[in-house]
N, C-alpha and C positions, 0 to 999 in steps of 0.2 A: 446470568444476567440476560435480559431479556434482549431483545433485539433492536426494539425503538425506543427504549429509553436512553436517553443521551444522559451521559456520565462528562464529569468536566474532562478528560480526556478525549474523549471521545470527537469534539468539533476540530481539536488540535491535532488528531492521528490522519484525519479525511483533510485536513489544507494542508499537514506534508506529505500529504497521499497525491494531490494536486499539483502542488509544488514541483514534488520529484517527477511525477511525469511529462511536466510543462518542459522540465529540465532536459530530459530524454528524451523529447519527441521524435524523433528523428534517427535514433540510436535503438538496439536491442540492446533492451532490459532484462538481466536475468532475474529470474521472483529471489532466490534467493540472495542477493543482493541488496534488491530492493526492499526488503524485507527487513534485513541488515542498515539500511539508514533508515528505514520508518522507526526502527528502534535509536536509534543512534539521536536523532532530531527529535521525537516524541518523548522520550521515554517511557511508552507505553509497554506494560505488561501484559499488552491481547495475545494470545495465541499466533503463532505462525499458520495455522490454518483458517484463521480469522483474519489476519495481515492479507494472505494472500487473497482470499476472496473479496476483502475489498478494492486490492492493487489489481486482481482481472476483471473486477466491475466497472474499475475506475478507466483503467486503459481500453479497454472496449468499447467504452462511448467516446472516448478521444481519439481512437487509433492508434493504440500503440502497441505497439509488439513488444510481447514478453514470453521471454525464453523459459519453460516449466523446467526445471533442472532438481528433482526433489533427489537425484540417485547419485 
């Protein structure tokens, strides 16, 4: 899939992507958690290295700290 084409899931993964860090803002976030209700809320079947890179895009321009705990 390509990278800018938007998929009907797609607009629904980036507002619980939003959501959940509105939610957390103030709290450390582990990615693997977070990762865990992007799926749970979406039901999206993107990759977890996809999950993640948009949950550090996202949090970055918000300020949020999130814990890398891939091990």
């Amino acid at each position: 899939m390509l990278p800018n084409v938007d998929t009907p899931n797609s607009t629904n993964v980036a507002a619980c992507c939003d959501k959940l860090l509105a939610e957390r803002r103030t709290a450390l976030l582990s990615m693997k958690d977070a990762i865990a209700v992007l799926r749970e809320r979406s039901g999206t079947d993107r990759s977890d290295a996809d999950l993640a890179g948009l949950i550090a895009k996202k949090a970055a321009l918000l300020g949020v700290a999130v814990v890398s705990d891939q091990h």
